[in-house]
N, CA, C and O atoms as a GROMACS GRO file, in nm:
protein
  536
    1UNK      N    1   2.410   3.493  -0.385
    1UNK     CA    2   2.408   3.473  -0.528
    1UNK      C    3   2.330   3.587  -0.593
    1UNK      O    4   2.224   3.637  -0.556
    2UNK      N    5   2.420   3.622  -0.715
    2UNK     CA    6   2.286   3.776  -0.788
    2UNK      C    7   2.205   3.736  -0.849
    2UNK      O    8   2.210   3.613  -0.841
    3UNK      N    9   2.131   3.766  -0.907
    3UNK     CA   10   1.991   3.734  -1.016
    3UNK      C   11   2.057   3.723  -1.129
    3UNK      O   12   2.167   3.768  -1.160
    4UNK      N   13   1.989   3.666  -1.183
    4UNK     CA   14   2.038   3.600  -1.315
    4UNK      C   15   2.040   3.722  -1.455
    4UNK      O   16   1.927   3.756  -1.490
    5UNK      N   17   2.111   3.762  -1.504
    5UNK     CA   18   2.102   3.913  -1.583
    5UNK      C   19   2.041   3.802  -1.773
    5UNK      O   20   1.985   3.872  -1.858
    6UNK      N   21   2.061   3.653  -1.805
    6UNK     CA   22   1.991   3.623  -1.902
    6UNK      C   23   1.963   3.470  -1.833
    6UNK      O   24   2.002   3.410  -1.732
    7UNK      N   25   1.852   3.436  -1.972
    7UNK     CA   26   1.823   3.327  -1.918
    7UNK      C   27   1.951   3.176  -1.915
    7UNK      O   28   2.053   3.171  -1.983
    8UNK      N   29   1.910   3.088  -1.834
    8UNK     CA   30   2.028   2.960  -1.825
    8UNK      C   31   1.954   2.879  -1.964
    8UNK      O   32   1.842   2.876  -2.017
    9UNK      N   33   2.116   2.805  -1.990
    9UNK     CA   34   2.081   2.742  -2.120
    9UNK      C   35   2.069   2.589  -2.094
    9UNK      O   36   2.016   2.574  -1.984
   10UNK      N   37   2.088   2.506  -2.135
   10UNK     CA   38   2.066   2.359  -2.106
   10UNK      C   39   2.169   2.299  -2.072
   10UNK      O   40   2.182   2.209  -1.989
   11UNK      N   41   2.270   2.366  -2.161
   11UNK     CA   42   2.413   2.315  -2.147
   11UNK      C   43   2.448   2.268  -2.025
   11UNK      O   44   2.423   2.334  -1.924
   12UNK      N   45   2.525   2.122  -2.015
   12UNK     CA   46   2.547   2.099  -1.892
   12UNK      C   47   2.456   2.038  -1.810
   12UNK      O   48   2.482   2.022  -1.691
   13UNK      N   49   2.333   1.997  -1.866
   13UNK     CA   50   2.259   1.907  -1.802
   13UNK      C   51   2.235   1.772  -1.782
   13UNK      O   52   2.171   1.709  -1.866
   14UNK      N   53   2.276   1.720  -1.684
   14UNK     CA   54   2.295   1.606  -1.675
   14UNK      C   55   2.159   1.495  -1.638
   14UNK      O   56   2.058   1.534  -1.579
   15UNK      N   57   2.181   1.361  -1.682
   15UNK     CA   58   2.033   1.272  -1.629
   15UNK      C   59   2.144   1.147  -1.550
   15UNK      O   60   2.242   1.098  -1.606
   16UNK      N   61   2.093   1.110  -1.388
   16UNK     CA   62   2.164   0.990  -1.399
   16UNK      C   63   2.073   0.879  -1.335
   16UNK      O   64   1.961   0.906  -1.291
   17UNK      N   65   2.116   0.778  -1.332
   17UNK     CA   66   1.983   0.658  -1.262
   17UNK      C   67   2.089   0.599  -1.157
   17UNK      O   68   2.205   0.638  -1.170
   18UNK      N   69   2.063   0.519  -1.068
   18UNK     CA   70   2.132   0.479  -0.919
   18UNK      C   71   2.118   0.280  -1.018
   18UNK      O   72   2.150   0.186  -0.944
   19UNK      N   73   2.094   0.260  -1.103
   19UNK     CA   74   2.086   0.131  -1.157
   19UNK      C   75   2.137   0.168  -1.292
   19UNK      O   76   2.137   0.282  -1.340
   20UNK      N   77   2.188   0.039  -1.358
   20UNK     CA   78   2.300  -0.009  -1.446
   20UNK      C   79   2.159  -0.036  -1.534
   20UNK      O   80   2.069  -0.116  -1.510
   21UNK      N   81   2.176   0.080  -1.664
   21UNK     CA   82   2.030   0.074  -1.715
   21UNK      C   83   2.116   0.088  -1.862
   21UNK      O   84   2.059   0.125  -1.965
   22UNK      N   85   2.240   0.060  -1.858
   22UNK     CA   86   2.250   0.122  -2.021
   22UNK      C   87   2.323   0.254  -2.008
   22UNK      O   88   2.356   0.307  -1.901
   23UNK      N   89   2.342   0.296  -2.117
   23UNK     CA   90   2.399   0.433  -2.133
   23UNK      C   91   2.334   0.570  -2.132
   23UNK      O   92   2.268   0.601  -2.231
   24UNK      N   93   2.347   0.650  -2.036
   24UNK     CA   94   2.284   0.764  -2.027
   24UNK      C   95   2.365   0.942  -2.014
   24UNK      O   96   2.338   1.055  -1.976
   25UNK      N   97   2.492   0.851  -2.085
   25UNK     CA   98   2.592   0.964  -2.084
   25UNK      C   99   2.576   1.094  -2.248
   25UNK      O  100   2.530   1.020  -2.336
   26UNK      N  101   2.588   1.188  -2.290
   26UNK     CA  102   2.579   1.215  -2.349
   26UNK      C  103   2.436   1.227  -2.426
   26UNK      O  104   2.387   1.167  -2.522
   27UNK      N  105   2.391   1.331  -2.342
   27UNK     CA  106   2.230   1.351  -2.327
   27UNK      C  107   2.240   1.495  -2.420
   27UNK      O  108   2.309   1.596  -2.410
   28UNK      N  109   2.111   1.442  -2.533
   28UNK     CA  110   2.086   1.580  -2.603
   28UNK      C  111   1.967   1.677  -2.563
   28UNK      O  112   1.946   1.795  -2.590
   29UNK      N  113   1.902   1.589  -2.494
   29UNK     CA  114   1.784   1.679  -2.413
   29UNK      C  115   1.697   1.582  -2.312
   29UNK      O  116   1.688   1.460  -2.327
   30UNK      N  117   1.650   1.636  -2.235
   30UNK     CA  118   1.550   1.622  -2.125
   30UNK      C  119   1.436   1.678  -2.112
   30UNK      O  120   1.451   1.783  -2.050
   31UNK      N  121   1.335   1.660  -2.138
   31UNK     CA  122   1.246   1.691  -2.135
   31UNK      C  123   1.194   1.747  -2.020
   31UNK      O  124   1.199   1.678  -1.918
   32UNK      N  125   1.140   1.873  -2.014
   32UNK     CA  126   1.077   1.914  -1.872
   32UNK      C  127   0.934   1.800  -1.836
   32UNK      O  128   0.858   1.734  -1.907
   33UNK      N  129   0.950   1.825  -1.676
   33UNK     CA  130   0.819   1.743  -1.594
   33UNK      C  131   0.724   1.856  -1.614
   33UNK      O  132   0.739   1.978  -1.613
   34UNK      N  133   0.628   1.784  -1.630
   34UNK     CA  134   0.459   1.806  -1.638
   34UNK      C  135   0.365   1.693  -1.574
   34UNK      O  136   0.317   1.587  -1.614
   35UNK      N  137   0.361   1.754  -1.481
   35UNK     CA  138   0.284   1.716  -1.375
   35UNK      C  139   0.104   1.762  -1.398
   35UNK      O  140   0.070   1.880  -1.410
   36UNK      N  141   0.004   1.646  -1.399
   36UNK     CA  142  -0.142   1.647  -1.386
   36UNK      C  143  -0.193   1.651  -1.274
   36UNK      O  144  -0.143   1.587  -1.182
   37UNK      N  145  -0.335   1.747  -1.254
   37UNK     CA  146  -0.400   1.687  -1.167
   37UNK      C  147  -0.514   1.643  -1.222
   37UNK      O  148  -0.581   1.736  -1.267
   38UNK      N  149  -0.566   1.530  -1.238
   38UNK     CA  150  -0.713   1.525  -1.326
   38UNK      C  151  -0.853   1.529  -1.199
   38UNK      O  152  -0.866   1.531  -1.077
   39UNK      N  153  -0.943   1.529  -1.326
   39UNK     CA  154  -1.055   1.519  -1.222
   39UNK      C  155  -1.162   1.414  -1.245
   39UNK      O  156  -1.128   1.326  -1.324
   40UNK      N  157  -1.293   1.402  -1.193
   40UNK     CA  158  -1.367   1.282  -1.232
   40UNK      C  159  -1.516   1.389  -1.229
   40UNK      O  160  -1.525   1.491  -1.161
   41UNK      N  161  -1.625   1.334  -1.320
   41UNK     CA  162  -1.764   1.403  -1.346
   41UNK      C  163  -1.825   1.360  -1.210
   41UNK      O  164  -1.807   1.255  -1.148
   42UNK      N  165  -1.923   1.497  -1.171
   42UNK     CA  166  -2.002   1.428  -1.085
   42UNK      C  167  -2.150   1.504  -1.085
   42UNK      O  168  -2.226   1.512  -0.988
   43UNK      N  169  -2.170   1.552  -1.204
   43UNK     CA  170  -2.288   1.604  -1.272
   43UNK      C  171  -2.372   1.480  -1.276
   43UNK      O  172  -2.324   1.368  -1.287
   44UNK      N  173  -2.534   1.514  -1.263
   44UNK     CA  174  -2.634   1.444  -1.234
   44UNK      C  175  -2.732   1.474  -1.349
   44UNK      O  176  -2.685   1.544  -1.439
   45UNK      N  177  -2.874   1.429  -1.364
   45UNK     CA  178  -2.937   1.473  -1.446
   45UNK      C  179  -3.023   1.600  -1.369
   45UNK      O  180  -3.134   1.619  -1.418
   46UNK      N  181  -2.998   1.662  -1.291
   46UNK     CA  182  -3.053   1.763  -1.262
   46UNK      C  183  -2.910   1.914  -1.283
   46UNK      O  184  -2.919   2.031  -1.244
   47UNK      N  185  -2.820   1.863  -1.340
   47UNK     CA  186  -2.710   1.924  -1.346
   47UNK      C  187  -2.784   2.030  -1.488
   47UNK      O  188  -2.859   1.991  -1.578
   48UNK      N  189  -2.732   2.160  -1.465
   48UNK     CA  190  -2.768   2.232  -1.589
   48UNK      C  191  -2.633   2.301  -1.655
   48UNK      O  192  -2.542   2.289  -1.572
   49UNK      N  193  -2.591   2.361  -1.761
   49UNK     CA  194  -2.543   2.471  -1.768
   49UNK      C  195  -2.413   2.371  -1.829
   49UNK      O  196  -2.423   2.320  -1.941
   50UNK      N  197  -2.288   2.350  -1.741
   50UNK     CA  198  -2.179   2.231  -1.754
   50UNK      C  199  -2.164   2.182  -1.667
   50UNK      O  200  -2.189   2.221  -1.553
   51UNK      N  201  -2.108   2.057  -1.711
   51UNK     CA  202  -2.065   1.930  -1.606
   51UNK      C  203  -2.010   1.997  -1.474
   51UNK      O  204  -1.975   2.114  -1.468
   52UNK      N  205  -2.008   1.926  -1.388
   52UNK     CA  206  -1.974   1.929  -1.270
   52UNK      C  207  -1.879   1.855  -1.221
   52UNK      O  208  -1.897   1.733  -1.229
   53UNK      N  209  -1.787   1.891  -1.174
   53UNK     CA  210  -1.647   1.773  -1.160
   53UNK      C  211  -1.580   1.839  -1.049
   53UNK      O  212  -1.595   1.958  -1.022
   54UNK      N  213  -1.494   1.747  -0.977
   54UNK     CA  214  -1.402   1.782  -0.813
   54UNK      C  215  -1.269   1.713  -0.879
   54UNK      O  216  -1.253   1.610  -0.945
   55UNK      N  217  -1.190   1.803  -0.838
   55UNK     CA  218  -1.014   1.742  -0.859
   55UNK      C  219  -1.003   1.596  -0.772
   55UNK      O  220  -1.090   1.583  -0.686
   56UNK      N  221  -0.919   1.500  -0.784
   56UNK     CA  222  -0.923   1.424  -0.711
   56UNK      C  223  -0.775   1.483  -0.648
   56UNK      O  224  -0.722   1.590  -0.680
   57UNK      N  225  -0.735   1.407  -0.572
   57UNK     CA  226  -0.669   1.429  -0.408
   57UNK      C  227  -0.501   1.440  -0.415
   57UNK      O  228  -0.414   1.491  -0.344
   58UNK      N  229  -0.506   1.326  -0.596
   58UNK     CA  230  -0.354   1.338  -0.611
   58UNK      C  231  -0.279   1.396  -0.729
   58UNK      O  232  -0.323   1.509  -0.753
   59UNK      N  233  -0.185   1.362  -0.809
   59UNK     CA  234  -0.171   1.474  -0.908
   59UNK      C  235  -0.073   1.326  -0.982
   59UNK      O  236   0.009   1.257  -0.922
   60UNK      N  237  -0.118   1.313  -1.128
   60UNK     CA  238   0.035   1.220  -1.177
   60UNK      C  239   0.165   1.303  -1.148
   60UNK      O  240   0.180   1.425  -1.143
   61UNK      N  241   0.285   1.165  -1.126
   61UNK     CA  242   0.367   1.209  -1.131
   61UNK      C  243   0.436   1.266  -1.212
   61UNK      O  244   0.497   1.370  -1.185
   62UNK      N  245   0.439   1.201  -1.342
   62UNK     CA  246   0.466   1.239  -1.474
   62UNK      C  247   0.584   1.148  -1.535
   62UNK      O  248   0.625   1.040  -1.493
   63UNK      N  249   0.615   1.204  -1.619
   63UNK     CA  250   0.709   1.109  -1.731
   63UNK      C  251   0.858   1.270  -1.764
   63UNK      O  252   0.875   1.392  -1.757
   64UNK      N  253   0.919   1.151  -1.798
   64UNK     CA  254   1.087   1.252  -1.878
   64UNK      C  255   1.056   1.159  -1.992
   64UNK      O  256   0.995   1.053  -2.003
   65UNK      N  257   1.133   1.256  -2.090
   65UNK     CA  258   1.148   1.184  -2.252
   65UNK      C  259   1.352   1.233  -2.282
   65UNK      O  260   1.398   1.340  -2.322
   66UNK      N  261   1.420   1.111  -2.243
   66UNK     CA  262   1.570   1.172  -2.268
   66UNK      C  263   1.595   1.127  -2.423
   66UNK      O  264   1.546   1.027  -2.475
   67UNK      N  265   1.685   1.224  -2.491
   67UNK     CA  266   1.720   1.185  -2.616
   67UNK      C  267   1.890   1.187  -2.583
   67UNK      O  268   1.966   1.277  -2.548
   68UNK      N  269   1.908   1.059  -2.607
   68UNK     CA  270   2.099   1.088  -2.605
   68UNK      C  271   2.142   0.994  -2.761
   68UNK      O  272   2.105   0.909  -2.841
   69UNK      N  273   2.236   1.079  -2.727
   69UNK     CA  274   2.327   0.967  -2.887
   69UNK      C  275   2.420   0.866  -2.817
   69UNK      O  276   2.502   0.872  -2.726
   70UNK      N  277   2.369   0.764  -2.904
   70UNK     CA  278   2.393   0.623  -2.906
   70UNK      C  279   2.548   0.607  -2.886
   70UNK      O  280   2.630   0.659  -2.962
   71UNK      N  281   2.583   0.526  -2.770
   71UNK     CA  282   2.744   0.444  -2.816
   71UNK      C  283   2.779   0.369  -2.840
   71UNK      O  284   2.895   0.362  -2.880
   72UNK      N  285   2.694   0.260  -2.829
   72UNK     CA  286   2.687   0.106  -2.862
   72UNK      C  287   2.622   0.046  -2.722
   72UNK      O  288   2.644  -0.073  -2.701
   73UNK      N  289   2.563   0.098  -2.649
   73UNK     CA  290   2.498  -0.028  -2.534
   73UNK      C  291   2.384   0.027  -2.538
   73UNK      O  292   2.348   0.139  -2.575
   74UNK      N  293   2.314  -0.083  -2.488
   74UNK     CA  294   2.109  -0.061  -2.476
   74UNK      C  295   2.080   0.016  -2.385
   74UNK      O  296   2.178   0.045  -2.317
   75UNK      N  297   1.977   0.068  -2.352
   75UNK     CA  298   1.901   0.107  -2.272
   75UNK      C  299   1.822  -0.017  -2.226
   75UNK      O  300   1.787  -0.108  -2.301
   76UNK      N  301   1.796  -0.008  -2.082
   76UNK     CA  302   1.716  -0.138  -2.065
   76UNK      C  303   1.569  -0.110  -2.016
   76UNK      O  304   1.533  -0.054  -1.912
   77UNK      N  305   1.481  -0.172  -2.138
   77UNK     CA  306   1.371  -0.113  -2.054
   77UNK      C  307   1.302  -0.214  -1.949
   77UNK      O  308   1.331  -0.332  -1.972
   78UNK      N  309   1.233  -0.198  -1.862
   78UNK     CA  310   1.164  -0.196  -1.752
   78UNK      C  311   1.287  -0.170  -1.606
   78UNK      O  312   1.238  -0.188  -1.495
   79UNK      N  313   1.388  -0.142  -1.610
   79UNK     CA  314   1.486  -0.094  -1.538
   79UNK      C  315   1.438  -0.024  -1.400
   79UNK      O  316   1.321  -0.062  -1.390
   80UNK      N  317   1.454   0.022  -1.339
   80UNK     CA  318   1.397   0.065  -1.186
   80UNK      C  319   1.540   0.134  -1.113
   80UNK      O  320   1.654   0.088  -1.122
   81UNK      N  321   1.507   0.232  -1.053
   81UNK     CA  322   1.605   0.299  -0.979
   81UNK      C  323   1.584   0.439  -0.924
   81UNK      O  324   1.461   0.452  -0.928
   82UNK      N  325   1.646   0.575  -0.866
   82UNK     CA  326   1.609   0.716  -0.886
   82UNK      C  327   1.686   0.771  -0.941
   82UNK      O  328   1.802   0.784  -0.901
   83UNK      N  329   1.621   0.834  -1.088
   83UNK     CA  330   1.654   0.920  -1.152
   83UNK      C  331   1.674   1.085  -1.061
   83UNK      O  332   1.598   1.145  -0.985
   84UNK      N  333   1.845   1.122  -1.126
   84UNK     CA  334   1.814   1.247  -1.099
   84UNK      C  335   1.855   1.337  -1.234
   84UNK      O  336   1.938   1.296  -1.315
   85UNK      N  337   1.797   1.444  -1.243
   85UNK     CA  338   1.854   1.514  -1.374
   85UNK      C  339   1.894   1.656  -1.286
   85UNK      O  340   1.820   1.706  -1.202
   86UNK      N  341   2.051   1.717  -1.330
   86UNK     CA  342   2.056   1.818  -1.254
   86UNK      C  343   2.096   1.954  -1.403
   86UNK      O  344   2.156   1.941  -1.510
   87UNK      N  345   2.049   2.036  -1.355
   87UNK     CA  346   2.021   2.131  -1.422
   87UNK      C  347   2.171   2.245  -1.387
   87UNK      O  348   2.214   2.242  -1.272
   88UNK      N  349   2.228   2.322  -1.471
   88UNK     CA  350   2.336   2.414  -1.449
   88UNK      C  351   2.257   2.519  -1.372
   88UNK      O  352   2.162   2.581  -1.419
   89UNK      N  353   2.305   2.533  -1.250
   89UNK     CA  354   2.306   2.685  -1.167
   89UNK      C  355   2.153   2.677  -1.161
   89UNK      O  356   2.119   2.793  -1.135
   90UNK      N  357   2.027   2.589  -1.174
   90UNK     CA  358   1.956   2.617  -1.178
   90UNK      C  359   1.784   2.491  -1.065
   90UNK      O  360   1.661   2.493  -1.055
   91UNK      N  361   1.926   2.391  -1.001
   91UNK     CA  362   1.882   2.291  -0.922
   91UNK      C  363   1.863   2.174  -0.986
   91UNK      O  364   1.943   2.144  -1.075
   92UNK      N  365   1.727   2.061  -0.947
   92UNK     CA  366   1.794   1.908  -0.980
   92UNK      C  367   1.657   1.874  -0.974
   92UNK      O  368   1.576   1.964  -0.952
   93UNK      N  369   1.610   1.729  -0.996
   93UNK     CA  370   1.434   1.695  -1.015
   93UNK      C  371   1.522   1.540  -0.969
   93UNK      O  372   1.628   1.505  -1.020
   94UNK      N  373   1.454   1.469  -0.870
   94UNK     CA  374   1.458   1.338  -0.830
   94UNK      C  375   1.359   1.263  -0.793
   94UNK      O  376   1.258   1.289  -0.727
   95UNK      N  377   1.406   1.142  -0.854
   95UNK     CA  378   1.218   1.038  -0.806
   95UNK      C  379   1.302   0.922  -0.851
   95UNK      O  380   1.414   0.911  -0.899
   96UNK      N  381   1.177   0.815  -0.808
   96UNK     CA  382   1.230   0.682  -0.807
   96UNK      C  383   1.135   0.656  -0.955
   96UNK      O  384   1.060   0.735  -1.012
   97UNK      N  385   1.165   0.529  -0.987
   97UNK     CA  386   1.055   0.519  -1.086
   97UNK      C  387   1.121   0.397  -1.193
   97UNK      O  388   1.184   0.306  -1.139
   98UNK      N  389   1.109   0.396  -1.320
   98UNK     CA  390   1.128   0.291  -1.381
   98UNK      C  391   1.123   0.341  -1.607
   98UNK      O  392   1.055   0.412  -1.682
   99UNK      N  393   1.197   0.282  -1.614
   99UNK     CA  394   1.221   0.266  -1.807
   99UNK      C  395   1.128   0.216  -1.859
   99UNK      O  396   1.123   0.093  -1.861
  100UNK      N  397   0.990   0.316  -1.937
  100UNK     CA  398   0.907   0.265  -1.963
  100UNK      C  399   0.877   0.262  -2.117
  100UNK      O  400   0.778   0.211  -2.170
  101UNK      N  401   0.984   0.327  -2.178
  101UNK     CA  402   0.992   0.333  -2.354
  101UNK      C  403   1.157   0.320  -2.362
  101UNK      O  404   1.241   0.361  -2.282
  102UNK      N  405   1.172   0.254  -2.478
  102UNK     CA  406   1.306   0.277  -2.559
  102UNK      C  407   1.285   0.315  -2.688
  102UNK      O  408   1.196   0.250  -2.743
  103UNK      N  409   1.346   0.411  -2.766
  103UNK     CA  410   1.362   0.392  -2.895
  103UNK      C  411   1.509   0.397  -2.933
  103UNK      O  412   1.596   0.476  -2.897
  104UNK      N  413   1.515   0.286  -3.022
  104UNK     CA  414   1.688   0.258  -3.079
  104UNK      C  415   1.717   0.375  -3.189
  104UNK      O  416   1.636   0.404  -3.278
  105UNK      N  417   1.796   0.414  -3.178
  105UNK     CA  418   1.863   0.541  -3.316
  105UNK      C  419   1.760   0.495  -3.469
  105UNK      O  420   1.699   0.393  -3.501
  106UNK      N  421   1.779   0.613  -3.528
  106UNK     CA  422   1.740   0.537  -3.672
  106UNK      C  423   1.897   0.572  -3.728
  106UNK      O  424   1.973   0.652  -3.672
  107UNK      N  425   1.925   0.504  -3.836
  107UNK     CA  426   2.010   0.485  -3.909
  107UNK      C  427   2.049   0.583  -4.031
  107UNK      O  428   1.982   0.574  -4.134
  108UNK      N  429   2.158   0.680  -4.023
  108UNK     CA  430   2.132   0.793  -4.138
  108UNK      C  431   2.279   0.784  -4.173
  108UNK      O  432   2.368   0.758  -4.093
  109UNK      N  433   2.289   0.802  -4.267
  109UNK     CA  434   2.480   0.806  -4.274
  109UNK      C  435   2.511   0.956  -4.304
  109UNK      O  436   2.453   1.014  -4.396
  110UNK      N  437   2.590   1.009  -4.237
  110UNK     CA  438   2.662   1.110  -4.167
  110UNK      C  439   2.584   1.169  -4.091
  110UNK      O  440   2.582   1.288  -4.125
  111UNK      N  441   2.501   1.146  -3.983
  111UNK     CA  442   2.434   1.198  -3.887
  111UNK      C  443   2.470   1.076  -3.703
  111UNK      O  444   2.472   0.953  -3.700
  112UNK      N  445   2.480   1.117  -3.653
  112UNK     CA  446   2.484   1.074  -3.527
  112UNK      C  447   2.357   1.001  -3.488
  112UNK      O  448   2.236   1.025  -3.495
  113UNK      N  449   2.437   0.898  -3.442
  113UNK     CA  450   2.282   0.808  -3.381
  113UNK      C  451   2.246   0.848  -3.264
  113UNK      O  452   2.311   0.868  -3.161
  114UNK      N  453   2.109   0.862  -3.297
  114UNK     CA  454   2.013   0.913  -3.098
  114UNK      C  455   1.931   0.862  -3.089
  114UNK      O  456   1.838   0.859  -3.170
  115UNK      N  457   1.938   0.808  -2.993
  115UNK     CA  458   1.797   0.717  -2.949
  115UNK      C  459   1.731   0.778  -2.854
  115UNK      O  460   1.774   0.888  -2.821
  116UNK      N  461   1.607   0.722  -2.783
  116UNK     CA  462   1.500   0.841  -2.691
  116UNK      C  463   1.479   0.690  -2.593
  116UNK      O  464   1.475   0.574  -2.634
  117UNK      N  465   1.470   0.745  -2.449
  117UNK     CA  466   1.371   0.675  -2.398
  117UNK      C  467   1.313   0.733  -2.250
  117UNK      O  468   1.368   0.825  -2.190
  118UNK      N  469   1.207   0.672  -2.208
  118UNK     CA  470   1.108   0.730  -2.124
  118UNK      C  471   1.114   0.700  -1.990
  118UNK      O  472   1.084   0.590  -1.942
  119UNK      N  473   1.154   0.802  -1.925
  119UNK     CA  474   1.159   0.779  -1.736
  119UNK      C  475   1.001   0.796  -1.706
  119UNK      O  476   0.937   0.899  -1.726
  120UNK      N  477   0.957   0.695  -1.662
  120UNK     CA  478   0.864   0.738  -1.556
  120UNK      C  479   0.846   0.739  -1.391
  120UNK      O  480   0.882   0.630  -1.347
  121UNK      N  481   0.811   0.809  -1.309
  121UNK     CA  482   0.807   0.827  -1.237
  121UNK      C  483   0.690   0.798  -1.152
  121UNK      O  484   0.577   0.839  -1.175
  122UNK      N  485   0.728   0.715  -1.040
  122UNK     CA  486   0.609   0.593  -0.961
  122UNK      C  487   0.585   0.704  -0.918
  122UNK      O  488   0.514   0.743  -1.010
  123UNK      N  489   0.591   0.820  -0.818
  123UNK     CA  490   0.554   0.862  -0.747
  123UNK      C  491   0.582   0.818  -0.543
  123UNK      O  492   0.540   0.891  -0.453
  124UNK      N  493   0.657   0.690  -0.521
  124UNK     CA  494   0.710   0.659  -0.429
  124UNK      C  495   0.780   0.770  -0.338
  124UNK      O  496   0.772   0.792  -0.217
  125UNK      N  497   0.852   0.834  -0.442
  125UNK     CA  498   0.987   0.879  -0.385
  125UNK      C  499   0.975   0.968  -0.518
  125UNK      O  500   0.988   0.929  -0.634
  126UNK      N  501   0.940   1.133  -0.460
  126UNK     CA  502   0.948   1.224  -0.547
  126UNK      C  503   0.814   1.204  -0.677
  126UNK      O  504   0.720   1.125  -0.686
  127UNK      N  505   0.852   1.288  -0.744
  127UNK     CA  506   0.981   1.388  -0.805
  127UNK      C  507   0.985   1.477  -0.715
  127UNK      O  508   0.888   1.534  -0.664
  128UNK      N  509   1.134   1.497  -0.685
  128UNK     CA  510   1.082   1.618  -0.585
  128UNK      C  511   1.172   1.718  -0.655
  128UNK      O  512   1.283   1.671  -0.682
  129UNK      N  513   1.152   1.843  -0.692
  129UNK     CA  514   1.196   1.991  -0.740
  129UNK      C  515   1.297   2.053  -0.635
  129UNK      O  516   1.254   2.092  -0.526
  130UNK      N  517   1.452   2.065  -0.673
  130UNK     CA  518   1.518   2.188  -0.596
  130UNK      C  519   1.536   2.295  -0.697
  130UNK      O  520   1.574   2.278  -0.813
  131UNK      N  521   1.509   2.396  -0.645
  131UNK     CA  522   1.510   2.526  -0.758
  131UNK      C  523   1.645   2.604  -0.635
  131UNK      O  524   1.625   2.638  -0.518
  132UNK      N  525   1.763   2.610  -0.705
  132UNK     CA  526   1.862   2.739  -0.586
  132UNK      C  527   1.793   2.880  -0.631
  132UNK      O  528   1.765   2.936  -0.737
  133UNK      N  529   1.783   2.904  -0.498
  133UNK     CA  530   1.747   3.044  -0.539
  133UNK      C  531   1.847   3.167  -0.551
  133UNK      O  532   1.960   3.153  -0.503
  134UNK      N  533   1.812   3.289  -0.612
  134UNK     CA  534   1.944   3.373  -0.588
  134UNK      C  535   1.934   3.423  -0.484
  134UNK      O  536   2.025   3.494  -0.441
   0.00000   0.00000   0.00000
């Protein structure tokens, strides 16, 4: 495969779940994963200067935010399954996890209804990142 001469566009990106969650066809965006690692204080009163803190061991998994337009069926939230979202020419993000926001369209006349809702990701199973390389 050659190197990519511009960047890839979104077009063509798909989200799907392995469970009957509602409609997830006709996706206007996906939000990229952002993944944390946090940490915890462990500064003392003999601590000077700034706090003192150690990463802990694991990292959140993180959250997706999908926006698709509405066709007439719900999204269901607390739903459970593995999400995968695959990206054009550019690989796929999979994890198990669960529907932890819905928002229903708002109502505009001559605009398309889109509603949003929130994958999160247990961390069980993934997310795991394929990037193809060239």
């Amino acid at each position: 495969m050659a190197l990519l001469t511009s960047p890839i566009t979104g077009n063509g990106t798909t989200f799907a779940l392995t469970t009957a969650v509602g409609q997830v066809t006709f996706v206007k965006k996906v939000s990229g994963l952002e993944n944390t690692l946090e940490g915890f204080a462990i500064d003392h009163l003999a601590t000077t200067g700034f706090k003192d803190r150690k990463k802990l061991d694991l990292a959140d998994p993180g959250k997706l935010t999908i926006e698709c337009f509405h066709i007439g069926s719900e999204t269901t939230l607390g739903s459970t399954g593995t999400a995968t979202v695959t990206y054009p020419s550019a690989g796929s993000l999979t994890g198990t996890g669960w529907i932890s926001k819905v928002k229903m369209p708002d109502a505009e006349n001559g605009v398309a209804l889109a509603g949003m809702f929130e994958w999160t990701f247990d961390g069980v199973t993934g997310p795991t990142i394929t990037w193809l390389t060239p």
